[in-house]
C-alpha positions as a Markdown table, in Angstrom:
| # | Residue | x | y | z |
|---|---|---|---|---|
| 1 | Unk | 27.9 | 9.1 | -12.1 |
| 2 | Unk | 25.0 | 11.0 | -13.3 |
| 3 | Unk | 21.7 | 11.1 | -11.3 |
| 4 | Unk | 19.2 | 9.0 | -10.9 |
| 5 | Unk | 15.9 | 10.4 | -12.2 |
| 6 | Unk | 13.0 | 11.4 | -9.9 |
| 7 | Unk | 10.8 | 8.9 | -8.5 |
| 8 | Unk | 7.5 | 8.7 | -11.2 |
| 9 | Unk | 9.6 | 10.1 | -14.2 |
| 10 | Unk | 10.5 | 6.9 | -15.1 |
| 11 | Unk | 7.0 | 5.5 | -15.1 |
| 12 | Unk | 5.4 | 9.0 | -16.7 |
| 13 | Unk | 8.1 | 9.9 | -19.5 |
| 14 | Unk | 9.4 | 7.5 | -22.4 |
| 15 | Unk | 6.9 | 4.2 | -23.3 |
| 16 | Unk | 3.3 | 4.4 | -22.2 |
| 17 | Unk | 1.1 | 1.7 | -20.8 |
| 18 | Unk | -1.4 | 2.6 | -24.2 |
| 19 | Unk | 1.8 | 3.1 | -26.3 |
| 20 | Unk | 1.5 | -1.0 | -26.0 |
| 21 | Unk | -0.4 | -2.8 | -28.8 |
| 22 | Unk | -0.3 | -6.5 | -29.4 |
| 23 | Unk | -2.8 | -8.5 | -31.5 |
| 24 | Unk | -6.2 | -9.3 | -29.9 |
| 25 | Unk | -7.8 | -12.0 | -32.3 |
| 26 | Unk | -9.4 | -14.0 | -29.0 |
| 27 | Unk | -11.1 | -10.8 | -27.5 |
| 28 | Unk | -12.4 | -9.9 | -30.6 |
| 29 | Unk | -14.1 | -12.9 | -31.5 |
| 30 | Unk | -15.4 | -12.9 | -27.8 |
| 31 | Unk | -15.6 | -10.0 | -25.9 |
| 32 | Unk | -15.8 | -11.1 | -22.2 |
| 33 | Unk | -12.3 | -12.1 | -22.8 |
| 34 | Unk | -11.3 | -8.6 | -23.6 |
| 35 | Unk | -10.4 | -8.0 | -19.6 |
| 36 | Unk | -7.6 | -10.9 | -20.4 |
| 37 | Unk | -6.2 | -8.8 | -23.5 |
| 38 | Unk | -5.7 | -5.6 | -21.0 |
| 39 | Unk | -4.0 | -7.9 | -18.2 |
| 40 | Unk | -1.2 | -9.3 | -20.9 |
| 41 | Unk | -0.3 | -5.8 | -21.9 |
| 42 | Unk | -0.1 | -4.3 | -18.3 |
| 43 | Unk | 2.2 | -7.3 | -17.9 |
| 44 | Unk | 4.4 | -6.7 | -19.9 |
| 45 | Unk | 4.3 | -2.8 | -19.3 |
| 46 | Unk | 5.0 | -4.0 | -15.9 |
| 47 | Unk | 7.9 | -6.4 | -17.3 |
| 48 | Unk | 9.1 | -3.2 | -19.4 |
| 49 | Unk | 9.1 | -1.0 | -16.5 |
| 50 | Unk | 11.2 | -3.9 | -14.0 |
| 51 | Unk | 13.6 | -4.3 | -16.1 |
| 52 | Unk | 14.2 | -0.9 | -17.2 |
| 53 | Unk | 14.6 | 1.1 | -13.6 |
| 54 | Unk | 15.1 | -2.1 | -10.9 |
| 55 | Unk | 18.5 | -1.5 | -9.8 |
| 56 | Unk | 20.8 | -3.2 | -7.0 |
| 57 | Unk | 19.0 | -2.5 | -4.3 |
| 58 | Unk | 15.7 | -3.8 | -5.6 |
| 59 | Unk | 17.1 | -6.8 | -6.6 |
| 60 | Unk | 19.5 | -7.2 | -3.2 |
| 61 | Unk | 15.8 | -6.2 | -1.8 |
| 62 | Unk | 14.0 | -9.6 | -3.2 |
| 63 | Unk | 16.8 | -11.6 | -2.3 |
| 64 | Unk | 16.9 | -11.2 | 1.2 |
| 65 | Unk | 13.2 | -11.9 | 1.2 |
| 66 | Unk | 14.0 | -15.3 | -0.7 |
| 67 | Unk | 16.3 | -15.9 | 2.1 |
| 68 | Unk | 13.9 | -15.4 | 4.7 |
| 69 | Unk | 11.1 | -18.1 | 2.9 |
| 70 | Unk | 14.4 | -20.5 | 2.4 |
| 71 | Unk | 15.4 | -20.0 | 6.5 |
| 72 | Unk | 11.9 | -20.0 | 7.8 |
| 73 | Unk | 11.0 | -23.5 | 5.7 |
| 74 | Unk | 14.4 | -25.1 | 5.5 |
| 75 | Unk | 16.4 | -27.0 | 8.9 |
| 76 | Unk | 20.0 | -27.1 | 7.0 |
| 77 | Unk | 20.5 | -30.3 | 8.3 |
| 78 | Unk | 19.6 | -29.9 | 11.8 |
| 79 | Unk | 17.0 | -32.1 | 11.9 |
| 80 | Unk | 14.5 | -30.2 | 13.9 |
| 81 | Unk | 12.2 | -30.1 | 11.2 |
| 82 | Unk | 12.9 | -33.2 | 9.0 |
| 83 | Unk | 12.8 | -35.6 | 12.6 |
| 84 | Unk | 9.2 | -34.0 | 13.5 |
| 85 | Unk | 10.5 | -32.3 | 16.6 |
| 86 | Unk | 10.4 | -33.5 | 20.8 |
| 87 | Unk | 6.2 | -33.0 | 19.9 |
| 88 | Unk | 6.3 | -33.9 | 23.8 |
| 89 | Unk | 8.0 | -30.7 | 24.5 |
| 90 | Unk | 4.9 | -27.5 | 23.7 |
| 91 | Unk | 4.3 | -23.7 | 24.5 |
| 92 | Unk | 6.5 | -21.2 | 24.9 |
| 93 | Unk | 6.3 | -19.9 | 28.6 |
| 94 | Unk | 9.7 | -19.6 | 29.0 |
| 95 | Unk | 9.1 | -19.8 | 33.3 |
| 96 | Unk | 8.0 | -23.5 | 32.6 |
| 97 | Unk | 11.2 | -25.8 | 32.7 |
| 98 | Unk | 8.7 | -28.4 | 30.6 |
| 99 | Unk | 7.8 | -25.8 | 28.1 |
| 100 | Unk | 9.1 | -26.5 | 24.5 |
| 101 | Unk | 10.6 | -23.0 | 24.1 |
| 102 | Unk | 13.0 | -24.1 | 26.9 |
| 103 | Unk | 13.8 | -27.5 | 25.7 |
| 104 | Unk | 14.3 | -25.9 | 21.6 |
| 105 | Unk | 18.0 | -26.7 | 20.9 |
| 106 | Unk | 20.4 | -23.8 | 20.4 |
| 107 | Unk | 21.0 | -24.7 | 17.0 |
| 108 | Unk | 17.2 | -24.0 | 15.8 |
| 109 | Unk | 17.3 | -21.2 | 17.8 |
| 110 | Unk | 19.8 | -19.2 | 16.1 |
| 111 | Unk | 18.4 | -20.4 | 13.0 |
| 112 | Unk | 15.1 | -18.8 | 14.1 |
| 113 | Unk | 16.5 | -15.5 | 14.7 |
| 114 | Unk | 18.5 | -15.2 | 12.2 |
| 115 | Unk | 14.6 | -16.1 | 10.0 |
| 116 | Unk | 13.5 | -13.4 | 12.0 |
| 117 | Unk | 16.5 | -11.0 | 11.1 |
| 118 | Unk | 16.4 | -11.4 | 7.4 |
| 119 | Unk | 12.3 | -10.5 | 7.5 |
| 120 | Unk | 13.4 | -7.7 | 9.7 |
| 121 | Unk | 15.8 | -6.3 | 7.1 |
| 122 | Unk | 13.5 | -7.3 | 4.4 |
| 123 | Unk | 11.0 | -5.0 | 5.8 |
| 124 | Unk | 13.2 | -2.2 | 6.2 |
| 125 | Unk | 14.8 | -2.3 | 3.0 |
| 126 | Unk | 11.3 | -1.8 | 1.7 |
| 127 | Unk | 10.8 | 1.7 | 3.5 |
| 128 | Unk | 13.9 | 2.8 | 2.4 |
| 129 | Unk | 12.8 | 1.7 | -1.6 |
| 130 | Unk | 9.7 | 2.1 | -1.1 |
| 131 | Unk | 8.7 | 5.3 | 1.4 |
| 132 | Unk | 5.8 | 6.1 | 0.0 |
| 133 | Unk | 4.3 | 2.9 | 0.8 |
| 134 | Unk | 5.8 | 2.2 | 3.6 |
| 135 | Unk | 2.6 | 1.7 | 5.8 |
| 136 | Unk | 0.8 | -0.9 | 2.9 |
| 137 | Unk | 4.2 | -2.8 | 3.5 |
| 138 | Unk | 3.2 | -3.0 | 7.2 |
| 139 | Unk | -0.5 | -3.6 | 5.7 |
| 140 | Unk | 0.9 | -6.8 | 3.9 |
| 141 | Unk | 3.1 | -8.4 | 6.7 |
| 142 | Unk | 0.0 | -8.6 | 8.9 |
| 143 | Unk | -2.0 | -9.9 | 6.7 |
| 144 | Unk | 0.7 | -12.4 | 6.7 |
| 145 | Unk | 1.3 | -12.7 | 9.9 |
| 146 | Unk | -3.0 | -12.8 | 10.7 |
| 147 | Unk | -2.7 | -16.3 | 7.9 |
| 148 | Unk | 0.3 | -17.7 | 10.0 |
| 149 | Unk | -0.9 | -17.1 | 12.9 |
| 150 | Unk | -4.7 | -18.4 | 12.2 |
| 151 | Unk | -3.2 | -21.5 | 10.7 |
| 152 | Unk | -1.1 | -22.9 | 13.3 |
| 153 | Unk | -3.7 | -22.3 | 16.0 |
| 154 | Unk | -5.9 | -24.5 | 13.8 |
| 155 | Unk | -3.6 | -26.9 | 13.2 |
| 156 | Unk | -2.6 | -27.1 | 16.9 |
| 157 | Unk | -6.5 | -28.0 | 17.6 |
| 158 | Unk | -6.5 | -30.5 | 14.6 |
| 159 | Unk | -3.2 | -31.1 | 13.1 |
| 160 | Unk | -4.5 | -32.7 | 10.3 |
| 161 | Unk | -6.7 | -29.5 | 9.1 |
| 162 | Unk | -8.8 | -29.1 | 7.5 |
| 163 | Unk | -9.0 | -33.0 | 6.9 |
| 164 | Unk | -9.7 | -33.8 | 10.4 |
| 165 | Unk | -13.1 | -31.8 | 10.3 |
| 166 | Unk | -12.8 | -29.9 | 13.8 |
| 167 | Unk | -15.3 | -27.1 | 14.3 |
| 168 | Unk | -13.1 | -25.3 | 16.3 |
| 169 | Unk | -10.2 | -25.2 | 13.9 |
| 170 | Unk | -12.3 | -24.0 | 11.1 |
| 171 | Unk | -13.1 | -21.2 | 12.9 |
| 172 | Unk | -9.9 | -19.7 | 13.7 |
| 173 | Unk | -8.9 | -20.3 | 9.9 |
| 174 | Unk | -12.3 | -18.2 | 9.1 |
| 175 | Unk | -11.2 | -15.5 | 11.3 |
| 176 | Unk | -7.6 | -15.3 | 9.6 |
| 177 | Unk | -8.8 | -15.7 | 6.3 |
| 178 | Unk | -11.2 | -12.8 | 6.9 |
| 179 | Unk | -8.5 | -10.7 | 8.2 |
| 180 | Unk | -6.5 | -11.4 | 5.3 |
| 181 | Unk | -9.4 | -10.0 | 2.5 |
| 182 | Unk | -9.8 | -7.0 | 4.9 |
| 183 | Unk | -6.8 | -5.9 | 5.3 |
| 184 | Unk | -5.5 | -6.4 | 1.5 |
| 185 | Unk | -9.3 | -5.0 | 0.8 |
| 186 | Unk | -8.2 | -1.5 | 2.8 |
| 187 | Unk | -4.7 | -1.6 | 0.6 |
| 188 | Unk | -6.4 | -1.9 | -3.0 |
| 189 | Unk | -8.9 | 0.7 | -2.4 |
| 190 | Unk | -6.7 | 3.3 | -0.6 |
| 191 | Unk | -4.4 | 2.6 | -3.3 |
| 192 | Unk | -6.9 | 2.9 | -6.6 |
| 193 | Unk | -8.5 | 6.2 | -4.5 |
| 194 | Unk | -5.4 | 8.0 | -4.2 |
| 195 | Unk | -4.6 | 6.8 | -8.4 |
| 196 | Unk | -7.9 | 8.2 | -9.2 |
| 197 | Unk | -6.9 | 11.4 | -7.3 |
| 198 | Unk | -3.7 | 11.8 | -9.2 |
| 199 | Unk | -5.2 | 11.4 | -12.4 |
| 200 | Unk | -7.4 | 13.7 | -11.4 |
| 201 | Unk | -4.9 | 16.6 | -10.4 |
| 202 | Unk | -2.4 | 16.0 | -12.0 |
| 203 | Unk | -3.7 | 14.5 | -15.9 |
| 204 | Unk | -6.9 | 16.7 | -15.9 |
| 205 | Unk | -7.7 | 18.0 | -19.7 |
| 206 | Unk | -10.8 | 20.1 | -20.7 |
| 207 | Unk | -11.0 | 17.0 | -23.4 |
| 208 | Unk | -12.3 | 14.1 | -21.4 |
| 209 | Unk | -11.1 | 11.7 | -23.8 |
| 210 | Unk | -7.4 | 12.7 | -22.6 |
| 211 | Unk | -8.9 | 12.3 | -19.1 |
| 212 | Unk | -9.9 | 8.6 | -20.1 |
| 213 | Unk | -6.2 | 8.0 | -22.2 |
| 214 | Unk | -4.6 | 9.3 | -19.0 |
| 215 | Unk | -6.7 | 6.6 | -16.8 |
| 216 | Unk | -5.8 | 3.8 | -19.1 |
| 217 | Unk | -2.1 | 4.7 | -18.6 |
| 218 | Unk | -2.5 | 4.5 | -15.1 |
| 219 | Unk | -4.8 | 1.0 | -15.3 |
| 220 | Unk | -4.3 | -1.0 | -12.1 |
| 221 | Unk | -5.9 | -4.1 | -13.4 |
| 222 | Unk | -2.6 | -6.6 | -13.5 |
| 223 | Unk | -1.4 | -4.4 | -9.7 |
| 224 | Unk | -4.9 | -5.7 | -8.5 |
| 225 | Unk | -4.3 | -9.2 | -9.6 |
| 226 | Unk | -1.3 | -9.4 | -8.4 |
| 227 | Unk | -2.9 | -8.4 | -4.6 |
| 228 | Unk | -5.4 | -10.9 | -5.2 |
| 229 | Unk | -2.7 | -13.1 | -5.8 |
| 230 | Unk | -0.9 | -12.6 | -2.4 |
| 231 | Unk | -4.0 | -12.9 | -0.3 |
| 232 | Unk | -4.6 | -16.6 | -2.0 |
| 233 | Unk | -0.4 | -17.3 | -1.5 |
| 234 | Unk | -0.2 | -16.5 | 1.8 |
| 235 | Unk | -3.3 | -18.9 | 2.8 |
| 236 | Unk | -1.8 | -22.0 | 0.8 |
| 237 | Unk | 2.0 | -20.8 | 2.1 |
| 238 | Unk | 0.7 | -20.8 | 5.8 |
| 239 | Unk | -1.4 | -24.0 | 5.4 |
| 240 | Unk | 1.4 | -25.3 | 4.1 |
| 241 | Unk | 3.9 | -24.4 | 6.8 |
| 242 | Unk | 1.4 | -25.3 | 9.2 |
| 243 | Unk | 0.7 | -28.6 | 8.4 |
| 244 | Unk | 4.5 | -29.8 | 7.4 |
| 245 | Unk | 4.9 | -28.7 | 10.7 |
| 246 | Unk | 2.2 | -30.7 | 12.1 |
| 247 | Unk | 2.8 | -33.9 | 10.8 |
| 248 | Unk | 4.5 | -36.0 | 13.3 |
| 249 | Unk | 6.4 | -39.0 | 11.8 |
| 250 | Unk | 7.2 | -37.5 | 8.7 |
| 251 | Unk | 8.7 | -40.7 | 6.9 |
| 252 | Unk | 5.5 | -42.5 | 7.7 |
| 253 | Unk | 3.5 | -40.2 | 5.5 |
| 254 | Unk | 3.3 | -40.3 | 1.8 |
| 255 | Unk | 4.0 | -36.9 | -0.3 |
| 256 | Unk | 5.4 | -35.0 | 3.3 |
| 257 | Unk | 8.0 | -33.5 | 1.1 |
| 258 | Unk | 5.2 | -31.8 | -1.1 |
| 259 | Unk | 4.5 | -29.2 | 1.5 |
| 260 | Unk | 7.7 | -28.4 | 2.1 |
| 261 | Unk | 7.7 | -27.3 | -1.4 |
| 262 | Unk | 4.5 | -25.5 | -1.6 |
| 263 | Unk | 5.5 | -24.1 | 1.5 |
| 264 | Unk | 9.0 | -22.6 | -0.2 |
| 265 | Unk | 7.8 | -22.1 | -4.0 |
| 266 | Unk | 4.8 | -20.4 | -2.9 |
| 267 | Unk | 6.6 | -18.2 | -0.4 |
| 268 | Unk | 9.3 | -17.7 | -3.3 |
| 269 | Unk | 6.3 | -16.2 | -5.2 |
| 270 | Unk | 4.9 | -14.4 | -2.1 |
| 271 | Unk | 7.8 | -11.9 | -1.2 |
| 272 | Unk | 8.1 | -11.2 | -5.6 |
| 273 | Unk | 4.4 | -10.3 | -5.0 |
| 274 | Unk | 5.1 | -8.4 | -2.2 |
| 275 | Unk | 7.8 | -6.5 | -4.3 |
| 276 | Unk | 5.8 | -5.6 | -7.0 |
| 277 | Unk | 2.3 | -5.0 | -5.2 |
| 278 | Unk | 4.7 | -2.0 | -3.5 |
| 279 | Unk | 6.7 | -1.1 | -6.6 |
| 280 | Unk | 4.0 | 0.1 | -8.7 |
| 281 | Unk | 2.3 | 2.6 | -7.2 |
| 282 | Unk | 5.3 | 3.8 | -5.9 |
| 283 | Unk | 7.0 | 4.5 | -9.4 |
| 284 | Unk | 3.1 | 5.7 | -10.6 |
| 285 | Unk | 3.0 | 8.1 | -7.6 |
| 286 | Unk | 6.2 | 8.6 | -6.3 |
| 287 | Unk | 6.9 | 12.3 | -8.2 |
| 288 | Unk | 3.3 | 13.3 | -6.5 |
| 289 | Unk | 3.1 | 15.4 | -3.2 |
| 290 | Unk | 0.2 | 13.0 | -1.6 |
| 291 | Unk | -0.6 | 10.2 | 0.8 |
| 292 | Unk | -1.3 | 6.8 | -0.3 |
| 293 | Unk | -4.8 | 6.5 | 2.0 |
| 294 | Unk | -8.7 | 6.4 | 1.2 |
| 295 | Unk | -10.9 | 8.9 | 0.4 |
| 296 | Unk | -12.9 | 8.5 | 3.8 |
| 297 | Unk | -9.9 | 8.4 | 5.3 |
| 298 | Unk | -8.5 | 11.9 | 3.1 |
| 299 | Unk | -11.6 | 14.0 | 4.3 |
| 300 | Unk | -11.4 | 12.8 | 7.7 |
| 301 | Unk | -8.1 | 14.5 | 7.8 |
| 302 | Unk | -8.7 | 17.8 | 6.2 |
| 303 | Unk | -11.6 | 17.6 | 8.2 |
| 304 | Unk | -9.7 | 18.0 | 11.5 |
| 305 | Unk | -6.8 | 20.3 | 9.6 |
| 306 | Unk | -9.7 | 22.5 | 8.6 |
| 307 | Unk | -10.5 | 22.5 | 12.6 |
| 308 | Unk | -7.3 | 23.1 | 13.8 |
| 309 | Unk | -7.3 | 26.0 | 11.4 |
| 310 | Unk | -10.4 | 27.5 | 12.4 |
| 311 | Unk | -9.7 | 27.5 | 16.3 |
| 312 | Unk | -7.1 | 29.7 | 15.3 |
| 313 | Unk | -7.9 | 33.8 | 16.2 |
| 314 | Unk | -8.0 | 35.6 | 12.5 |
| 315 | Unk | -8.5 | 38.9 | 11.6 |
| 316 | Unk | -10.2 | 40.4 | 8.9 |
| 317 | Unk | -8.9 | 42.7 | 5.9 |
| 318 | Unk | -10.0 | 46.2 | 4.9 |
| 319 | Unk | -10.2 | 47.2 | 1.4 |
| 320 | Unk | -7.1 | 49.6 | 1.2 |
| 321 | Unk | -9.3 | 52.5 | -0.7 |
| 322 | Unk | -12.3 | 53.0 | 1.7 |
| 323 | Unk | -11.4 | 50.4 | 4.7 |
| 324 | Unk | -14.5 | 48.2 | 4.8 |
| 325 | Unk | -14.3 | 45.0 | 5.6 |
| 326 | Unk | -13.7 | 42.4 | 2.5 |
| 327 | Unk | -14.0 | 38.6 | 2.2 |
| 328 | Unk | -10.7 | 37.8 | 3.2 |
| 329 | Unk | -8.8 | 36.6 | 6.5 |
| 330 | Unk | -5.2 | 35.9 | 7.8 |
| 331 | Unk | -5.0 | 33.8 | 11.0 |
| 332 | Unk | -2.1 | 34.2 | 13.3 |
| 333 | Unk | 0.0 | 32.1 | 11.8 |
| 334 | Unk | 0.1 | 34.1 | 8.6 |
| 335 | Unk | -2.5 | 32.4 | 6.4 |
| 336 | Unk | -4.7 | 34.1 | 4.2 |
| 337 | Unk | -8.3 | 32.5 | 3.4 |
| 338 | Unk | -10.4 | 34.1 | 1.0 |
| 339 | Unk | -13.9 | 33.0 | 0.4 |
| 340 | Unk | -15.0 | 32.4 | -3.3 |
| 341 | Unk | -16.0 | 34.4 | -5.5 |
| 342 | Unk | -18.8 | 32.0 | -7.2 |
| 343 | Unk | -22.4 | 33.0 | -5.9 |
| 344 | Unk | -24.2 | 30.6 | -3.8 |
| 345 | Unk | -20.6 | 29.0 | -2.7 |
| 346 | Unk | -19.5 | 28.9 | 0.6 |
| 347 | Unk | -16.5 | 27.6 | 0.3 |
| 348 | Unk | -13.3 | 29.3 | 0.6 |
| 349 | Unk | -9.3 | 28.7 | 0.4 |
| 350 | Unk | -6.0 | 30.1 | 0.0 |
| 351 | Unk | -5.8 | 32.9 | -3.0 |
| 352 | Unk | -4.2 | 30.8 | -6.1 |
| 353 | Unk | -5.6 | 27.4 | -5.0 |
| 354 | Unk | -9.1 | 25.4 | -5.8 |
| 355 | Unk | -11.9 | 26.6 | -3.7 |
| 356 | Unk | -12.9 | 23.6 | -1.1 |
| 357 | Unk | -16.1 | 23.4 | -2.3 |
| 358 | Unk | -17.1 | 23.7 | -6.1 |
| 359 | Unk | -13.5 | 23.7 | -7.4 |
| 360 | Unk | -12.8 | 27.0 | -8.7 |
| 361 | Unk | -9.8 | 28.5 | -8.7 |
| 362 | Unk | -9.7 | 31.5 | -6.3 |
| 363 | Unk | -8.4 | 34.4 | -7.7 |
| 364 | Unk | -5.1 | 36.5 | -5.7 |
| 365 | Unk | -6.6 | 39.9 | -6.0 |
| 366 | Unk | -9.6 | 40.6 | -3.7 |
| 367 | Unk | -12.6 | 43.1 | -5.1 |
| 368 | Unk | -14.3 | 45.5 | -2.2 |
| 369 | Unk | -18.0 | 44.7 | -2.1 |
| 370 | Unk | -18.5 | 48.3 | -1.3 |
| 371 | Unk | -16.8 | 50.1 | -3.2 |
| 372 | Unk | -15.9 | 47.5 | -6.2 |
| 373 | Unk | -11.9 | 48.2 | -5.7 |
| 374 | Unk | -9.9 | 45.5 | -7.1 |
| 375 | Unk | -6.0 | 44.7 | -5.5 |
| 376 | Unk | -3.9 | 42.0 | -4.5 |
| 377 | Unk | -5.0 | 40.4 | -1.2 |
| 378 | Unk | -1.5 | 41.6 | 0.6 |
| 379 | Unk | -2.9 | 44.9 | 0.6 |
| 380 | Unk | -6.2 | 44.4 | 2.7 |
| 381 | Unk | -4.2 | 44.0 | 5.8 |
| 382 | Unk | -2.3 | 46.9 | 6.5 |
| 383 | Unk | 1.5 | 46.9 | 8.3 |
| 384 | Unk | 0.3 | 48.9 | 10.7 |
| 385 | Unk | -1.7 | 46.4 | 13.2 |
| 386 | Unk | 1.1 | 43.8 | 12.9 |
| 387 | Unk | 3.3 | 46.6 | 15.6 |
């Protein structure tokens, strides 16, 4: 059994999101419907992609998530669900003998645990598939949990939301649904930064039009849509739950079937969303040594590395010909910093890497201002001060 190939190969060697051409005689004719010609192809590059390097696990991955929709939506027969529930018996103060939490039978009960086991599991599995992404999975299940949570406190103010017009419960629905764009807002941009990044590093060509062929490759247009997506499936999947929930004499309403299956298709659709909102950047920057996170969020970091650096004691090096001082330090923990060569520029960086401020590469042998000697940055600090 051979090895598998390196997360981000798969999605950077072989067939190319541009390598994709399919006729366009709508966009052509009009042009605001070009956007709609770029989301089929990155479909099916997307399409290509799953079905060329999902293996077990991924697929083992989206079925336990299925299961945990089916679980949470689906009684098995008990009846706790289809019967409308003891609605005498509420809360969940489990110190209150009258307290519906007490009074659940132990058949619901285990089925809710073993609910809250498979979304457990589901959630672990994608860390282990998924590492680099590991905190936007977190990211999604709240924004999940904020629309669950939002919904049934609405519902338990007006259980007919939002047909029963309650101020209140409008509200707290406002409030979720806000934390739902915010939180899937802070995903998508800390995601399209950090592509933008990559592209940048990693693609960069003095031909800009490489730059741009490079960008297309790396589109996010369908991944954004698909986020979109979830944020609008997880509102109508909790409103649903809630209110099938909330009815209370099922068989005397018409259509009280229909949520249960808006509340099951839609979470179907949800935890495929939630598999391929993670998958994609993943397999676009898995091979990459970076951080899925913001640019704020990026400097803000090297911001306090740059600190923690600086409080360090450094010393600095002596040109090895006449022993004056040259533009170049090594703190105690070995690091060298050189400042740049460029005039006017005060940045500086390690020898061999991008200077911190304009960009340019900083060169790995230092030249004495006083003396214009020229050697390799080891030699301005001599063996002798390290004893």
């Amino acid at each position: 059994m051979g090895d598998e190939p390196e997360e981000g190969l798969v999605f950077h060697e072989g067939t190319r999101l541009t390598d994709l051409k399919i006729k366009q005689n709508l966009s052509i004719d009009y042009p605001r419907l070009e956007p709609l010609h770029h989301l089929k192809i990155e479909w099916m590059f997307q399409f290509y992609k799953i079905r060329s390097t999902w293996n077990n696990g991924h697929w083992i991955t989206l079925a336990v998530g299925c299961l945990a929709v089916i679980f949470s939506g689906w009684d098995f027969g008990i009846g706790e669900l289809a019967s409308g529930g003891d609605y005498y018996s509420v809360g969940i103060n489990p110190s209150d003998e009258d307290s519906g939490f007490r009074n659940l039978p132990a058949a619901p009960f285990i089925l809710t645990l073993m609910t809250l086991g498979l979304w457990a599991i589901f959630l672990l599995r994608l860390w282990s598939i998924y590492p680099l992404m590991r905190s936007q999975a977190v990211s999604m299940y709240v924004a999940l949990l904020a629309a669950e949570f939002s919904q049934f406190w609405a519902h338990g103010y007006d259980p007919q939301f939002p047909f029963g017009y309650v101020g209140f419960a409008f509200a707290v629905a406002l409030v979720g649904l806000i934390l739902v764009i915010f939180v899937c807002f802070i995903l998508q941009r800390a995601v399209i930064e950090t592509r933008d990044l990559h592209v940048e590093e990693k693609h960069w060509h003095p031909d800009p039009r490489q730059v741009d062929i490079a960008m297309r490759d790396h589109s996010l247009l369908a991944w954004s849509v698909g986020l979109i997506s979830y944020c609008v499936l997880v509102i109508i999947h909790s409103w649903a739950g809630a209110h099938y929930v909330a009815v209370r004499q099922p068989d005397a309403i018409t259509g009280w079937w229909l949520l249960k299956f808006i509340h099951l298709i839609s979470g179907l659709i949800m935890v495929w969303l939630i598999m391929v909102v993670l998958w994609y950047p993943q397999i676009m920057l898995g091979s990459a040594d970076i951080t899925i996170e913001s640019d704020r969020s990026r400097q803000v970091g090297r911001t306090q590395s740059s600190e923690k650096k600086s409080a360090q004691p450094s010393r600095p090096g002596k040109c090895p010909d006449c022993g004056a001082e040259t533009p170049v330090k090594m703190r105690a923990n070995g690091e060298i910093s050189a400042a740049c060569a460029i005039d006017g520029c005060n940045g500086s960086a390690t020898p061999g890497e991008k200077c911190s401020v304009c960009g340019t590469r900083i060169s790995s042998r230092i030249i004495c201002l006083a003396c214009n000697c020229s050697a390799p940055v080891g030699n301005h600090f001599s063996d002798d001060e390290a004893w």
